[in-house]
C-alpha positions as CSV (number, residue, x, y, z in Angstrom):
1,X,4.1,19.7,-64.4
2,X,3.4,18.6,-61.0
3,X,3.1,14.6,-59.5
4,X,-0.6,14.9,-59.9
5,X,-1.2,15.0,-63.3
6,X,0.8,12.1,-63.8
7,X,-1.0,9.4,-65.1
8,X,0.1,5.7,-64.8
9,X,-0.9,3.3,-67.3
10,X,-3.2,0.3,-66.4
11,X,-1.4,-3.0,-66.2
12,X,-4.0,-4.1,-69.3
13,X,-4.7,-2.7,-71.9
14,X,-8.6,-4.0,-71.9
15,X,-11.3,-1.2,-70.2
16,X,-11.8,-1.8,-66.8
17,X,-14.6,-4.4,-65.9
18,X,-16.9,-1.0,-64.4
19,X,-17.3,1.2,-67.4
20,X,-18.2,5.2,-66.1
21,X,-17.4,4.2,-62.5
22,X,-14.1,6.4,-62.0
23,X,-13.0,4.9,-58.5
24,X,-10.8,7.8,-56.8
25,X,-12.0,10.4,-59.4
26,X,-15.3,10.1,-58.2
27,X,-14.3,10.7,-54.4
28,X,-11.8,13.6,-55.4
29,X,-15.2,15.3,-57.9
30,X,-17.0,15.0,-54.4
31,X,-14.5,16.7,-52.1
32,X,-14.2,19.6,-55.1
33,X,-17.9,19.9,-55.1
34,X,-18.6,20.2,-51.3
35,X,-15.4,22.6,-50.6
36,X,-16.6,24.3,-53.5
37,X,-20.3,24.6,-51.8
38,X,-18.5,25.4,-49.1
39,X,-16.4,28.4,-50.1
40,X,-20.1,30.2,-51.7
41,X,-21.2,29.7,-48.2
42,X,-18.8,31.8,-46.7
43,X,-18.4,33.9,-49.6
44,X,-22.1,34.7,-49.4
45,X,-22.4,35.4,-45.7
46,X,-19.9,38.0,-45.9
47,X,-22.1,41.0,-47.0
48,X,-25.0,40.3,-44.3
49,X,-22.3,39.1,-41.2
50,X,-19.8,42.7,-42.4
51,X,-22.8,45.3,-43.2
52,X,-26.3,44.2,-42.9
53,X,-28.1,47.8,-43.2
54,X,-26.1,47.4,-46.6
55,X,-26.9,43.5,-47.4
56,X,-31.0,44.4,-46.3
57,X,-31.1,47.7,-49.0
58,X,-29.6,45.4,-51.6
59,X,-32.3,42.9,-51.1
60,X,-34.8,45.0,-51.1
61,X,-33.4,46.9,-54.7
62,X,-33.6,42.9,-56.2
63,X,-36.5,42.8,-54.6
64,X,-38.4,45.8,-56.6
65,X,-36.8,44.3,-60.0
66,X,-39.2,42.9,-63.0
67,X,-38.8,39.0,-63.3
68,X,-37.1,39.7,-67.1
69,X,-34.2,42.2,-65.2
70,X,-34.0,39.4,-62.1
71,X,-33.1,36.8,-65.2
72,X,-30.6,39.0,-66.6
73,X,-29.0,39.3,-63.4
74,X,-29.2,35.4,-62.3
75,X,-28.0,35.4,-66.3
76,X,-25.0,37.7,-66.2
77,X,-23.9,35.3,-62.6
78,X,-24.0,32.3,-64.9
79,X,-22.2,33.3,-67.4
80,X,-19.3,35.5,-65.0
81,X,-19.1,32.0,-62.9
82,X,-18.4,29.9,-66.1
83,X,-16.0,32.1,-67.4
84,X,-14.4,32.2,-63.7
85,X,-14.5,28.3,-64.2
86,X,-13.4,28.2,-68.0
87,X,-10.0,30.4,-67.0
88,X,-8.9,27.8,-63.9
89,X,-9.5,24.6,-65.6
């Protein structure tokens, strides 16, 4: 178990005086979120910077799909993301 997910107890044992704010937790959920953002931006301009003949046929195949198969696509990323999510935490 490593130092971070050591948790020290409060000096009291009443709730704090702020009840949902989460101080440090809230700064370290915001630094996830935007390095997160972050690492889709990159991930997503791979395909277009690397081959974008490739990248422009693509777009053009989602392009010719019905709205129901476009779903199931945007569904099948949803549900491959949260399991991706589900397995680290």
């Amino acid at each position: 178990m490593s130092w971070w997910w050591i948790r020290h107890r409060r000096s009291s044992s009443r709730p704090s005086a702020t009840p949902g704010h989460h101080g440090a937790d809230a700064v370290v959920s915001a630094a996830a979120f935007w390095s997160a953002l972050g690492f889709v931006l990159v991930i997503e301009g791979l395909l277009p910077f690397l081959s974008p003949a490739r990248w422009r046929r693509g777009i053009g195949q989602l392009m010719e799909l019905r709205d129901g198969q476009l779903r199931f696509v945007g569904l099948g990323a949803i549900v491959a993301g949260l399991f991706v999510l589900w397995l680290v935490a």
